[in-house]
C-alpha positions as CSV (number, residue, x, y, z in Angstrom):
1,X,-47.4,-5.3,126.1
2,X,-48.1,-6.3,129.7
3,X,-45.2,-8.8,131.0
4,X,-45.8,-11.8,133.4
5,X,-45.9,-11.5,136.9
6,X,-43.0,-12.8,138.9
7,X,-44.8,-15.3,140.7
8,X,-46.0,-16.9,137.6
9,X,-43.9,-20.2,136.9
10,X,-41.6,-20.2,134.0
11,X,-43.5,-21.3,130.6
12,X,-41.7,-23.6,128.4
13,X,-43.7,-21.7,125.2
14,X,-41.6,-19.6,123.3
15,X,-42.1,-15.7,123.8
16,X,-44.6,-14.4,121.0
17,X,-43.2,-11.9,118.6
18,X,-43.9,-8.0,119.4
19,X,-46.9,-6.8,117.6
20,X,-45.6,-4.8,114.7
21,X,-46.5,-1.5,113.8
22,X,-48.5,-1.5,111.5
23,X,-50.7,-4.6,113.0
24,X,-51.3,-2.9,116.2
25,X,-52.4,0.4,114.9
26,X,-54.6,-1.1,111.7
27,X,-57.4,0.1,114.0
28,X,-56.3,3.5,114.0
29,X,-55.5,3.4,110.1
30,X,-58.6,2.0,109.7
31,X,-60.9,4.6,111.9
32,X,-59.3,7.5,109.7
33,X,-59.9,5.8,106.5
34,X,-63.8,5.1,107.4
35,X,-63.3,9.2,107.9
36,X,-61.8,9.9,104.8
37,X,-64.9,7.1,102.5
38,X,-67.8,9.0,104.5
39,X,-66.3,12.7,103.7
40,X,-65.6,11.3,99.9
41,X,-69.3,10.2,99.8
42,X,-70.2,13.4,100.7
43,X,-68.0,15.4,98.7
44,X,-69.3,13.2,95.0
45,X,-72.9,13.7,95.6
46,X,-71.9,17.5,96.0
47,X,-70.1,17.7,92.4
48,X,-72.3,18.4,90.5
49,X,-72.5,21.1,87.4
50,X,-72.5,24.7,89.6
51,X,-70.9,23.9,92.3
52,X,-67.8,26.0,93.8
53,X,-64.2,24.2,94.1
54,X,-64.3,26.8,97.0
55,X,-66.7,25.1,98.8
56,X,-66.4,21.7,98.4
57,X,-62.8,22.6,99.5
58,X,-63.9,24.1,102.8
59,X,-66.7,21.5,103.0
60,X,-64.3,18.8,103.2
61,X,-62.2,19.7,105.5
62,X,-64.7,20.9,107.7
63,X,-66.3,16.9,107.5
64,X,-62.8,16.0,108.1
65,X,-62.4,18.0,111.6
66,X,-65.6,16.5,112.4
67,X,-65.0,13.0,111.9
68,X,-61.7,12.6,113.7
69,X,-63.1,15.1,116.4
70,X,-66.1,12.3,117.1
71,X,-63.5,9.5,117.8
72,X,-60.8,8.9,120.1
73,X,-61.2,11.6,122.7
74,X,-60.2,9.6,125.9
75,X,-56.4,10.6,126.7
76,X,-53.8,8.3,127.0
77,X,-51.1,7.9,130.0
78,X,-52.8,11.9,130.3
79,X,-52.1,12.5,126.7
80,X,-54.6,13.6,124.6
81,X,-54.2,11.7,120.7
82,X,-53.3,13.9,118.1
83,X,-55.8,13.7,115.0
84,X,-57.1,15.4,112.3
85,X,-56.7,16.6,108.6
86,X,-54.1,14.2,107.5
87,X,-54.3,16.0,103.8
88,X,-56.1,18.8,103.2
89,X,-59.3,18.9,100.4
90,X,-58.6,19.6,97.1
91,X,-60.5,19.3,93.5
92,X,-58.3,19.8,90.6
93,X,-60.3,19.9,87.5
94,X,-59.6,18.8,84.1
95,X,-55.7,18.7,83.6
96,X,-54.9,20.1,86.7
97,X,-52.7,17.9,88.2
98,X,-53.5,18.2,91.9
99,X,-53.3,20.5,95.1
100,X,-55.9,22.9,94.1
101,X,-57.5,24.1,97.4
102,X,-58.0,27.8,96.8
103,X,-58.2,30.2,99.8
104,X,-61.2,33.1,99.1
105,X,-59.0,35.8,98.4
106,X,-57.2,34.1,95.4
107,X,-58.1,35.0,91.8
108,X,-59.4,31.4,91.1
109,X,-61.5,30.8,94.0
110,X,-64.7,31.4,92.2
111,X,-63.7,28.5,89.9
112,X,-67.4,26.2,89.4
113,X,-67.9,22.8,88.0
114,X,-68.9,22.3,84.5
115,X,-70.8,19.5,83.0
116,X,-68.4,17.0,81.8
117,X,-65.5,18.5,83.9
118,X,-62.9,15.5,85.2
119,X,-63.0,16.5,88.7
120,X,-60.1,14.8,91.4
121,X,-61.1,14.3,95.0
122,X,-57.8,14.3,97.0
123,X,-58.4,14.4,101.4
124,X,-56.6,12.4,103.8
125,X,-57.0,12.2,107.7
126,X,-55.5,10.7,110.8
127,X,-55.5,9.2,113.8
128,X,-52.5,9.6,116.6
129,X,-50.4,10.0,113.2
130,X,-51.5,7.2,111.3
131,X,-53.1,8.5,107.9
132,X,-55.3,7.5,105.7
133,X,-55.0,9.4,102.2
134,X,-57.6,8.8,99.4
135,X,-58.2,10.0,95.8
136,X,-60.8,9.7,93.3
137,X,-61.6,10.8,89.9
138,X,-65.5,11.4,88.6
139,X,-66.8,13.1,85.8
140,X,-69.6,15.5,86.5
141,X,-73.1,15.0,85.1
142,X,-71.9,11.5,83.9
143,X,-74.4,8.4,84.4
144,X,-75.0,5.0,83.2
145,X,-77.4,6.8,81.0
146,X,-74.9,9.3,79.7
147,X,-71.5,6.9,80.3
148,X,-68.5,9.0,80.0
149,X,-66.7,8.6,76.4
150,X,-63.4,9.1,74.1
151,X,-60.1,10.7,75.5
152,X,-62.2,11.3,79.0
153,X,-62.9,7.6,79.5
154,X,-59.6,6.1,78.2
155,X,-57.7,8.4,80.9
156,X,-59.9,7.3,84.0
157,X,-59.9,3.5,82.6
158,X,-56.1,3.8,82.8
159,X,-55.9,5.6,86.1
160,X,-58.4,2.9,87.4
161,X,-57.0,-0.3,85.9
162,X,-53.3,1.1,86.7
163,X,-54.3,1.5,90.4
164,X,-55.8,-2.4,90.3
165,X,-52.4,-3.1,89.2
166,X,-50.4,-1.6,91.3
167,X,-52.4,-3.0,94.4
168,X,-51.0,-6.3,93.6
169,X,-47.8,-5.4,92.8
170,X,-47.3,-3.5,95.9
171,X,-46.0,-7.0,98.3
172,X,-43.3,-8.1,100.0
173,X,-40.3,-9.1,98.0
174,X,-41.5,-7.0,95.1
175,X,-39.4,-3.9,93.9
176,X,-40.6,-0.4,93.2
177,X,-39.3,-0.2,89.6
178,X,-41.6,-2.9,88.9
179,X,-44.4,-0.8,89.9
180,X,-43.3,1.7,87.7
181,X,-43.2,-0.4,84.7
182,X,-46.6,-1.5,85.1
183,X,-47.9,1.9,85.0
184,X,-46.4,2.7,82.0
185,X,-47.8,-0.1,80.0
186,X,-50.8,0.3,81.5
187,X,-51.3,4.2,80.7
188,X,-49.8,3.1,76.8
189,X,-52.7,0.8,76.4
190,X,-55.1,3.7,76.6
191,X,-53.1,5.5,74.7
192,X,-52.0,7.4,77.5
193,X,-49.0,8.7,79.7
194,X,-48.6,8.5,83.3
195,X,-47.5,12.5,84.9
196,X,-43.7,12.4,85.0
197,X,-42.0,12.7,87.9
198,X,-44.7,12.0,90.7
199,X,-44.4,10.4,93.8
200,X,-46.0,7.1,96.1
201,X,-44.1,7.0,99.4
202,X,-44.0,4.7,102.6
203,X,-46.1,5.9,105.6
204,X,-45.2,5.7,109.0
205,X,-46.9,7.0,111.9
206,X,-46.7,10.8,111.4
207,X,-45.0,10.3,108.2
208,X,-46.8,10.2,105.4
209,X,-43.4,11.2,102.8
210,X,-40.8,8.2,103.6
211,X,-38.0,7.8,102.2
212,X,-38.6,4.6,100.1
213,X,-40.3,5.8,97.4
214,X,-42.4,4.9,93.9
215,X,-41.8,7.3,90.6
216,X,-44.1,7.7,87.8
217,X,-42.8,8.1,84.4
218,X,-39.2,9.6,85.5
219,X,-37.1,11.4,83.0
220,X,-33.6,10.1,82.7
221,X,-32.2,12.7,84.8
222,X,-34.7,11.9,87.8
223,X,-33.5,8.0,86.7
224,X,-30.4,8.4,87.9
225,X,-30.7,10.1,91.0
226,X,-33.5,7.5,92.5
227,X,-33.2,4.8,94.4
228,X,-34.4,0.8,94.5
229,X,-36.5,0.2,96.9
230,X,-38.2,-3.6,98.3
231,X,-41.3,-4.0,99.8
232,X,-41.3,-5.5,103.2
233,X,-43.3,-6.8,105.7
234,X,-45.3,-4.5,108.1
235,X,-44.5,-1.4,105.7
236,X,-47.8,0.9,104.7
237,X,-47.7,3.0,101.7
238,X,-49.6,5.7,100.2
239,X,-49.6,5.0,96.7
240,X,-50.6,8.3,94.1
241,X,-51.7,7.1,90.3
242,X,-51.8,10.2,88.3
243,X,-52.7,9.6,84.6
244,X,-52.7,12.3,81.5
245,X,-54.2,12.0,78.2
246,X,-51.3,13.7,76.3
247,X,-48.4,12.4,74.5
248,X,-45.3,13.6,77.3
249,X,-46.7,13.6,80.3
250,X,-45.2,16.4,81.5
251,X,-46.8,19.0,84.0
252,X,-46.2,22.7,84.5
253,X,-46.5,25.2,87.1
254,X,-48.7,28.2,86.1
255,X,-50.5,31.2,87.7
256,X,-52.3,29.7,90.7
257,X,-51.3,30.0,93.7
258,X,-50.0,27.5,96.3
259,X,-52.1,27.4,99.3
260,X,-50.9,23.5,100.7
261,X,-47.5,23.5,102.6
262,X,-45.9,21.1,105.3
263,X,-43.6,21.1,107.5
264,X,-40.4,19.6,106.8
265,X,-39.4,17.4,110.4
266,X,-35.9,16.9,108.9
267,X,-34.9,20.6,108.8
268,X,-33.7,22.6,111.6
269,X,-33.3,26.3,110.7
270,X,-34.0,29.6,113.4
271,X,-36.1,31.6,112.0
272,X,-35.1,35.7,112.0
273,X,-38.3,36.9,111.5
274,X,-41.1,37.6,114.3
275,X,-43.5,37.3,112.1
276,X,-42.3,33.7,110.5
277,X,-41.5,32.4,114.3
278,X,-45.6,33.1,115.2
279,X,-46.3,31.1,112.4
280,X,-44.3,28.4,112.6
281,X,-45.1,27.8,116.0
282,X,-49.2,28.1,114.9
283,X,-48.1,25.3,112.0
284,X,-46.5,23.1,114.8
285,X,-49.6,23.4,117.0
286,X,-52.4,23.3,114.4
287,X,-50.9,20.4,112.0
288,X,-47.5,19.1,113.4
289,X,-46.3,17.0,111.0
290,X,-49.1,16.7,108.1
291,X,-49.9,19.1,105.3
292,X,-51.9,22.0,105.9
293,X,-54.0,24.6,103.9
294,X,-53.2,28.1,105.0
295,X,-57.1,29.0,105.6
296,X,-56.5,27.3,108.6
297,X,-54.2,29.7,109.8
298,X,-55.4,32.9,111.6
299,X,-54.7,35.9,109.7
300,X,-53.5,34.4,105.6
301,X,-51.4,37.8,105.1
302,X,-49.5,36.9,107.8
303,X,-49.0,33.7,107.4
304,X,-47.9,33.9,103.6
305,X,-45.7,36.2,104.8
306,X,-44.5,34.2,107.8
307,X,-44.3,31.1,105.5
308,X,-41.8,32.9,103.0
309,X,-38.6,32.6,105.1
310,X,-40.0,29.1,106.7
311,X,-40.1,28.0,102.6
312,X,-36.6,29.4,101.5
313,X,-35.0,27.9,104.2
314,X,-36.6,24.6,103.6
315,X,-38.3,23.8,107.0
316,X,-41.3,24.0,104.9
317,X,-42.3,22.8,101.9
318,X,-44.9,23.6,99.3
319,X,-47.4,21.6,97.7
320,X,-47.3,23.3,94.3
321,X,-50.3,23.6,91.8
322,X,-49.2,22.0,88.5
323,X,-50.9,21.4,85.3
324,X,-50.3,19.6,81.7
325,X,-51.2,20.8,78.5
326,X,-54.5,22.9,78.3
327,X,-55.5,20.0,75.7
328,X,-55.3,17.2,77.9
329,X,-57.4,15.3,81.2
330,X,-55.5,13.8,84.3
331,X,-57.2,11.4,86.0
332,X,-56.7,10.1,89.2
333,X,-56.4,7.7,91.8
334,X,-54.7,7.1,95.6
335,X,-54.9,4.3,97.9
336,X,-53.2,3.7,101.0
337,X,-52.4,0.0,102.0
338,X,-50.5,-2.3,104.6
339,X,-48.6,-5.2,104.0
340,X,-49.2,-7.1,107.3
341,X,-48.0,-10.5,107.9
342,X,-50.8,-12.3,106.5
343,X,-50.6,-10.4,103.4
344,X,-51.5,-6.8,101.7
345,X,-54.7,-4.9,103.2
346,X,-55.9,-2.1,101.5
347,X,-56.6,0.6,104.2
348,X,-59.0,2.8,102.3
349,X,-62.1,2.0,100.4
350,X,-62.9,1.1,96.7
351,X,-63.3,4.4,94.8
352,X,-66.8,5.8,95.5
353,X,-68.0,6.9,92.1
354,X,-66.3,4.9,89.3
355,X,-68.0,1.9,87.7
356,X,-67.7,0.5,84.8
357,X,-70.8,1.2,83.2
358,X,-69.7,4.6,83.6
359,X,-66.8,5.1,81.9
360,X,-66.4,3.1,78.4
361,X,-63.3,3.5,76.8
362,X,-63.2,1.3,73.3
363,X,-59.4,0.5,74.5
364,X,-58.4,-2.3,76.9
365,X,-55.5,-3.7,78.3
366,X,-53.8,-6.5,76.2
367,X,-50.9,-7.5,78.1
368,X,-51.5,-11.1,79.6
369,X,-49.5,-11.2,82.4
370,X,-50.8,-8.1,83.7
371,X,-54.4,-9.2,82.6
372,X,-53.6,-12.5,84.7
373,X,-52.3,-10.5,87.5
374,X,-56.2,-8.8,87.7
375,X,-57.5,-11.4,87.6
376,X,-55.7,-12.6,91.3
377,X,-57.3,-11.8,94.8
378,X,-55.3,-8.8,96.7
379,X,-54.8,-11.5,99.3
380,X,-54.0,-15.3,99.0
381,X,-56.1,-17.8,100.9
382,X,-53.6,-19.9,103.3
383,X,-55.2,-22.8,100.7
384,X,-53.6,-21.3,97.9
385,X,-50.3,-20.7,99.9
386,X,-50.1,-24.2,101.2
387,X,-50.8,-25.2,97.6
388,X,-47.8,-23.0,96.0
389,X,-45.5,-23.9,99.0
390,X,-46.0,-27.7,98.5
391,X,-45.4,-27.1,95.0
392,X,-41.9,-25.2,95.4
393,X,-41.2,-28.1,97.5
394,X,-41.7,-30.7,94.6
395,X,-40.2,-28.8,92.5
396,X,-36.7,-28.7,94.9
397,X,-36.7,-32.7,95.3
């Protein structure tokens, strides 16, 4: 902020307030979250029956290189602005759970879409740190004509309506346990379970893991160990609904590889190896703080090698590949969103492919306060919040 001159006369006006945060970079949040809806467009018109997880993968990250490459290229001060893949591409199908981005050399990367497969589009990217992170769930072949049905449609009808929720339970004053309550009726009206133990965490810039945290579904020993968190003003979080058809909600690692790791800026280790040095450093340089998918390192022998000691040591940290029971669907949804002074903003767009007409499920939410809460604008209009305050105020006298 530029300060008055000296030979300006003393103003009697009270100084205004430094721009917070998350006010002052909405632009930038909202540049790589324009990114992240025109790569998602791209990416559902390209699932359809055939098509490789491989290459919608490498198609979408690609998209994502290009889009932030196209926009902010004048330096600042004579420093360039750091953007980019903010989360890597990945389409976990069916009860995979999520991080499936398979490098070409693995066993599953000839892995094509079925009709019918529940596919989840998960890609993030940002600009001078501050990310956008979006996920969607679609169904492939599905159409108003052919509306998806049964255990399919009850998942993604939870995962859709619980994300609603949980947009207007995310404010200031509110607490994070309540957020995970809500999720859990919701999932139970559609006969459903959210994935135990997942994560929605506050974003700051180049930090897209806070430490104030959501949990889905926690067990009683993860219970224990986690901690309350409140809302506040000028916070943004990245909030991760992952919904499973079966009874537990549990989810498993199995045989696929991991391919997503990141860096872990709270960690200081030296690293004995040569070999993990040069690829740490290439980490640093190519994705500093953010998740990254090893095909964007230079040589992938030597960088799962390299990443081995990095990973034991815990300067970096995988993204694991985890699945429920081979019986069951996962849907899901992520949103990133801002609570700014004059109230939430969702950062990233409305889900691209879900309607609906799509998806029918013959369940539906019954609880009337989170009905009524639907029913309620993400933002109230200053009428409404003159209204409620004059109301309070009655109700003091």
């Amino acid at each position: 902020m530029s300060e008055p001159t000296k030979t300006e006369p003393a103003k009697t006006e009270p100084p205004k307030p430094e721009e917070s945060t998350a006010a002052a970079d909405f632009t930038k949040y909202k540049t790589a979250a324009d990114i992240v809806n025109n790569v998602m467009k791209k990416l559902v018109s390209l699932c359809v029956e055939g098509a490789k997880v491989l290459d919608l993968c490498v198609e979408g990250d690609k998209l994502l290189e290009q889009g932030t490459g196209a926009v902010y290229n004048k330096s600042v001060k004579g420093v360039k602005v750091s953007k980019g893949i903010a989360f890597p591409t990945c389409v976990s199908v069916n009860n995979t759970v999520a991080h499936f981005s398979p490098l070409e050399s693995d066993p599953s990367s000839n892995q094509t879409l079925t009709k019918g497969d529940v596919v989840k589009l998960h890609l993030g990217a940002h600009i001078d740190g501050y990310a956008a992170v979006s996920a969607e769930t679609l169904v492939v072949g599905a159409s108003a004509d052919e509306p998806v049905t049964g255990t399919k449609a009850d998942v993604i009808q939870a995962a859709w309506h619980a994300a609603e929720v949980v947009q207007r339970l995310v404010k200031v004053g509110n607490k994070n346990w309540q957020v995970t309550d809500a999720v859990n009726k919701v999932a139970a009206a559609f006969g459903c379970k959210a994935v135990e133990g997942m994560l929605s965490c506050q974003q700051s810039q180049n930090i897209i893991d806070g430490k104030k945290r959501i949990i889905l579904n926690p067990s009683e020993e993860q219970k224990k160990g986690f901690e309350a968190a409140t809302f506040a003003e000028n916070e943004v979080w990245g909030i991760d609904i992952l919904i499973v058809s079966g009874e537990d909600g549990k989810a498993r690692l199995e045989e696929s590889r991991t391919t997503i790791y990141q860096k872990d800026s709270t960690v200081t280790y030296q690293l004995k190896m040569k070999a993990s040095r040069a690829v740490f450093s290439e980490v640093q340089k190519k994705a500093g703080a953010f998740p990254f998918n090893i095909r964007r390192l230079e040589d992938e022998k030597r960088a799962r090698l390299g990443l081995q000691e990095a990973v034991q040591h815990g300067l970096v940290k995988p993204y694991e590949v985890v699945y429920t029971g081979a019986t069951t669907t996962v849907a899901a949804f992520h949103f990133t969103i801002a609570l700014l002074p004059a109230g939430p903003a969702l950062i990233t767009a409305p889900p691209v492919w879900f309607k609906p007409e799509i998806v029918k499920s013959e369940k539906s939410l019954e609880d009337e306060e989170l009905k009524e809460l639907l029913t309620k604008p993400l933002r109230e209009s200053k009428k409404a919040k003159k209204k409620a305050k004059a109301e309070n105020g009655e109700a003091k006298e």
